[in-house]
VEXDRENRO-271863 format. One record per residue (C-alpha): residue number from 1; residue in one letter; z negated, y negated, x negated. Coordinates in steps of 0.5 Angstrom, whole numbers, plus 500, padded with zeros to 3 digits. Layout:
 pos code   Z   Y   X
 NUM    a   Z   Y   X
...
This chain:
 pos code   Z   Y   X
   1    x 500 500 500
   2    x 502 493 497
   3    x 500 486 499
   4    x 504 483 494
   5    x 511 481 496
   6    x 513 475 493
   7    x 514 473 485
   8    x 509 468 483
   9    x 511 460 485
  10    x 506 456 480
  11    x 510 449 481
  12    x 507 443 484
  13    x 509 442 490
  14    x 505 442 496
  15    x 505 447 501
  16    x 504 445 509
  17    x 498 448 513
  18    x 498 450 519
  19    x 493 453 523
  20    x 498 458 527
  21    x 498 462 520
  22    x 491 463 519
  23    x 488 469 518
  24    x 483 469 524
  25    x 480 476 523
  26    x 479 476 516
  27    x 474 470 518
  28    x 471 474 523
  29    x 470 480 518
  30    x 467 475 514
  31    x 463 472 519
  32    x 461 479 521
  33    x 458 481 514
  34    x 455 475 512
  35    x 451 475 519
  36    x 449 482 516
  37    x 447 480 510
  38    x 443 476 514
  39    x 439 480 518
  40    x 439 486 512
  41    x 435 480 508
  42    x 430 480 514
  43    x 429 487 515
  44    x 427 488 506
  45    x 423 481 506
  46    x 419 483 512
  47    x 415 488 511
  48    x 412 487 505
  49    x 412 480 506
  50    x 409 478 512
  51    x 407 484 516
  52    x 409 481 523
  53    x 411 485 529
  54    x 415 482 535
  55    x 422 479 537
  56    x 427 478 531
  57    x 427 470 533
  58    x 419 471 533
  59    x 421 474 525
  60    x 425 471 524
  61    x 419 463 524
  62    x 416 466 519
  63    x 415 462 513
  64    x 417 469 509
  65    x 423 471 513
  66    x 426 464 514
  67    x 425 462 508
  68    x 430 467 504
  69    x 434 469 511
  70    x 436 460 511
  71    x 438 460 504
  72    x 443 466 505
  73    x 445 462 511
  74    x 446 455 507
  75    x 450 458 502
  76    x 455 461 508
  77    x 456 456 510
  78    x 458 452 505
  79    x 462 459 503
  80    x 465 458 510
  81    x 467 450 509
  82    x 470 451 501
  83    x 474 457 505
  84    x 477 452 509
  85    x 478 447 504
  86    x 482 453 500
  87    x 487 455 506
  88    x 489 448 506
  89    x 491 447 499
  90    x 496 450 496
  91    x 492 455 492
  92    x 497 458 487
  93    x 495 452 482
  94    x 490 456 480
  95    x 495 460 477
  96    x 496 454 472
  97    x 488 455 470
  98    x 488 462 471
  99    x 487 463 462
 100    x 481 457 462
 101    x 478 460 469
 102    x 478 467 464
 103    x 476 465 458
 104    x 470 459 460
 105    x 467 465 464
 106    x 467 469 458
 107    x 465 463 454
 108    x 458 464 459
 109    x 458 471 459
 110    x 457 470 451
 111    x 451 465 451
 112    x 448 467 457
 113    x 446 474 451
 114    x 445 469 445
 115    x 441 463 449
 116    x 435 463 447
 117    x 429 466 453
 118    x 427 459 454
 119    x 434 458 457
 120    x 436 465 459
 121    x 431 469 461
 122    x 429 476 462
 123    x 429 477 469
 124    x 428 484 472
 125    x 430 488 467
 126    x 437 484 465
 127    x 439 477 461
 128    x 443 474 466
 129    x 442 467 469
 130    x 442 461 465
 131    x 436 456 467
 132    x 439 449 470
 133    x 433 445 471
 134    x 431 447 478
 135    x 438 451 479
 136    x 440 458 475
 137    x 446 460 474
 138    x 449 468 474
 139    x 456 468 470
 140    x 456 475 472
 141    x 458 472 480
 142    x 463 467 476
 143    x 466 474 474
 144    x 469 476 481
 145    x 471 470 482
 146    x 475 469 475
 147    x 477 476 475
 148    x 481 475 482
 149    x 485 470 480
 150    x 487 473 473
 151    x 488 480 476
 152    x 492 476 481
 153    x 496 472 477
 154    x 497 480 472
 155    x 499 484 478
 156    x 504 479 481
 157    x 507 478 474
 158    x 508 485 474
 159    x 509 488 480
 160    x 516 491 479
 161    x 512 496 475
 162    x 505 496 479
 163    x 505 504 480
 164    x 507 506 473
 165    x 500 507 469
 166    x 502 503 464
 167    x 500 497 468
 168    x 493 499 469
 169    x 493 501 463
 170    x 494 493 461
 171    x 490 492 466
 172    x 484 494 463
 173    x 485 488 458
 174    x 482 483 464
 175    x 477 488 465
 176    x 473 490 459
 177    x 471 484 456
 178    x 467 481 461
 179    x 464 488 463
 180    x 462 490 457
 181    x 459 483 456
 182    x 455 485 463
 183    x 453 491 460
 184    x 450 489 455
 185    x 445 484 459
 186    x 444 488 462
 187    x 446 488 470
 188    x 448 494 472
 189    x 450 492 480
 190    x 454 486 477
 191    x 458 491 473
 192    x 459 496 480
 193    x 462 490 484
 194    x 467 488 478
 195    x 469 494 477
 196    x 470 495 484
 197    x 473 488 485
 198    x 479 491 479
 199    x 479 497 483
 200    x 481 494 489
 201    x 486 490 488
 202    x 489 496 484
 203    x 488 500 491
 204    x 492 493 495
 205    x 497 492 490
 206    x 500 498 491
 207    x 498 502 484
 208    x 500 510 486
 209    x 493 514 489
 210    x 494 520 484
 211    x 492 514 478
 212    x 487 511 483
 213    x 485 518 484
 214    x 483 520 476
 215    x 480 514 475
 216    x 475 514 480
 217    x 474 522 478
 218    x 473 519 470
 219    x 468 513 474
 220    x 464 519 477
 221    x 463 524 471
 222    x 462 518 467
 223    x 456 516 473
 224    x 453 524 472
 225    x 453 523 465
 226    x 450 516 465
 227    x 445 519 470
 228    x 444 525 466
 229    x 443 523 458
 230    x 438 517 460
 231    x 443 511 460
 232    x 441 509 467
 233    x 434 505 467
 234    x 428 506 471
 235    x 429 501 475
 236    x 436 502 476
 237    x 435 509 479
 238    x 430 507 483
 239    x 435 502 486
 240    x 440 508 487
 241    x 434 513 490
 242    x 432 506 495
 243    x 440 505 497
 244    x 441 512 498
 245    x 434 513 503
 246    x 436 512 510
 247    x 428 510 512
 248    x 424 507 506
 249    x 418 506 506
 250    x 416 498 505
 251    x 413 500 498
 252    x 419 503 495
 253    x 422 498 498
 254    x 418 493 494
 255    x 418 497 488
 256    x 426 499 487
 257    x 430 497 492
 258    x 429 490 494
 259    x 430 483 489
């Protein structure tokens, strides 16, 4: 299945927006997840932190629940506004910036490991925000969005011969850099997510399924034996053994499962 029709336009022109074209239902699923968020957040911070019973409005007034469940809504609501304000530019001037987006991410990647602790501190087990006064930020949620636009630009370049191996193969290229980074810190969901992100664009690019095939076949034996030999620490373990709990108790909660 491949989504990519067109050979990359990068001029300056601009395009004209129309609402007619916009694509209504990848924002309703959008929406619809990010309520989801919403409500998962709710339900993990509950527990442990308030003990309250009741109706979800009536949870969601406390000072714990609203205080974690409102930052998630702001930021989806800026996420949603920033999203409207993309759809009606012409978007491919970001090919132009793909190299700098790439690069200045990795740039960050890099000095968020050689900072010092006072700038960049250990968190959870991984180095991998970087203080800003009273903000922090987190390179490695930088990398989807950098990795995107490269993978994006690469695949549309190259997407005559998206289905020989060769091309994956040059796609590695793109993706080992900032992953190897995001290992070393290290920030094992952030790691899944980029990797899921390389792998999903392959998938909707149009790559052969009997490639896709043996590479999530290498990815699962490489997993069995990271979770054999050790490689996995505690608290990543404890993270999986929580995901995979269908009724977790809130003390697991609290220890492994919820950050």
């Amino acid at each position: 299945m491949a989504v990519i029709t067109s050979p990359i336009n990068v001029g300056s022109g601009t395009t004209r927006f129309s609402w007619r074209h916009f694509d209504w239902f990848l924002l309703a699923i959008v929406v619809v997840l990010s309520v989801w968020g919403c409500v998962t957040v709710a339900s993990a911070t509950l527990p442990h932190n308030t003990g309250i019973t009741g109706s979800w409005w009536q949870m969601l007034q406390s000072e714990g629940a609203f205080s974690d469940v409102s930052k998630q809504g702001l930021w989806i609501v800026l996420g949603v506004l920033a999203l409207f304000g993309l759809a009606r530019s012409n978007y491919q001037w970001l090919m132009h910036l793909q190299f700098w987006i790439y690069a200045g991410n990795l740039a960050l990647l890099l000095f968020v490991l050689v900072a010092p602790h006072s700038i960049a501190p250990t968190i959870n087990g991984a180095k991998s925000w970087i203080r800003l006064g009273p903000l922090a930020l987190q390179p490695g949620e930088i990398c989807k969005f950098a990795l995107l636009i490269s993978m994006a630009a690469f695949l549309a370049r190259r997407q005559d011969h998206i289905r020989k191996f060769r091309t994956i193969a040059f796609s590695l290229l793109y993706l080992m850099p900032p992953l190897l980074l995001i290992l070393k810190q290290p920030d094992f969901g952030t790691m899944l997510a980029v990797m899921s992100i390389w792998f999903g664009m392959l998938f909707f690019g149009g790559a052969k399924m009997t490639h896709l095939g043996a590479i999530l076949l290498v990815g699962m034996l490489l997993f069995g034996s990271a979770w054999k030999f050790g490689i996995l620490k505690q608290h990543q373990r404890e993270r999986l053994a929580v995901f995979m709990d269908r009724d977790p108790s809130p003390e697991a909660m609290q220890a492994g499962g919820y950050q």
